[in-house]
N, C-alpha and C positions, 0 to 999 in steps of 0.2 A: 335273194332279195334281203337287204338288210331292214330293220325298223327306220320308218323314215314318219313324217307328219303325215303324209298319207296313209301309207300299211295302219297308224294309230288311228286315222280318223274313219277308216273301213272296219278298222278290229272294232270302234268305237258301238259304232251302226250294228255288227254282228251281234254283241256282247250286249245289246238294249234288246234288240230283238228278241232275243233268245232267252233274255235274261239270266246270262250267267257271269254276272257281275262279277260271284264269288272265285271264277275261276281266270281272269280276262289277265289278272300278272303274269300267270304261266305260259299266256298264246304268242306263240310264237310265226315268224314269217311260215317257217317250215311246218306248224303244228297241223296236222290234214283235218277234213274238213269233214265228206261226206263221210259215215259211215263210222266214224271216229267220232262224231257231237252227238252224244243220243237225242238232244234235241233238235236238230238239226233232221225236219222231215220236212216232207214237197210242201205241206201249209207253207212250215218255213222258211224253206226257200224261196217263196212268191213274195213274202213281206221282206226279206232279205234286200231283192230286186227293188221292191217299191220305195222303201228306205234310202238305199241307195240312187235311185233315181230322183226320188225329194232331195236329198243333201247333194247330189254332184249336179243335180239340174241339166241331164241328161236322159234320153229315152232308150230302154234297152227292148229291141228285135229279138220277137222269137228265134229267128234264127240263127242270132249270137249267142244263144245259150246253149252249151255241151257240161258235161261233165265234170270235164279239166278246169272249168271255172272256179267249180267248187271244194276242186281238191285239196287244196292247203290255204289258209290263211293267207299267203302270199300271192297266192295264183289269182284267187279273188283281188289280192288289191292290184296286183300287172293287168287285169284286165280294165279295172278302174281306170287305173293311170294310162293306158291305152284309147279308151272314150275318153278322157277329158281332150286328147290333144290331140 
């Protein structure tokens, strides 16, 4: 996945949340996600989801949530772009 208005408008929502403004130039579609953001813990992951379902104005099922979601920057926003259509 390349940077598109979307991948920016997910990176947008991560990068608030998390608050790591100071790093948000460098993320990349590919840049990973879990395990790689030291901020990035199960708290925030739930604000993550909620965030994202305030700004796309969509509801996310526990049972669409796996792992792979949160793997890179990119995965997160294919799954975005997946729910919206």
């Amino acid at each position: 996945m390349t940077s598109t208005p979307l991948f920016d408008e997910v990176k947008d929502v991560v990068v608030t949340t998390l608050g790591i403004q100071d790093r948000a130039s460098a993320l990349e579609p590919s840049t990973p996600l879990l395990g790689s953001v030291p901020e990035l813990d199960s708290m925030a992951v739930l604000e993550i989801l909620v965030a994202i379902e305030q700004r796309f104005n969509f509801e996310i099922d526990d049972t669409e949530m796996a792992g792979e979601i949160f793997e890179t920057f990119g995965s997160l926003a294919n799954f975005v772009a997946q729910r919206r259509n």
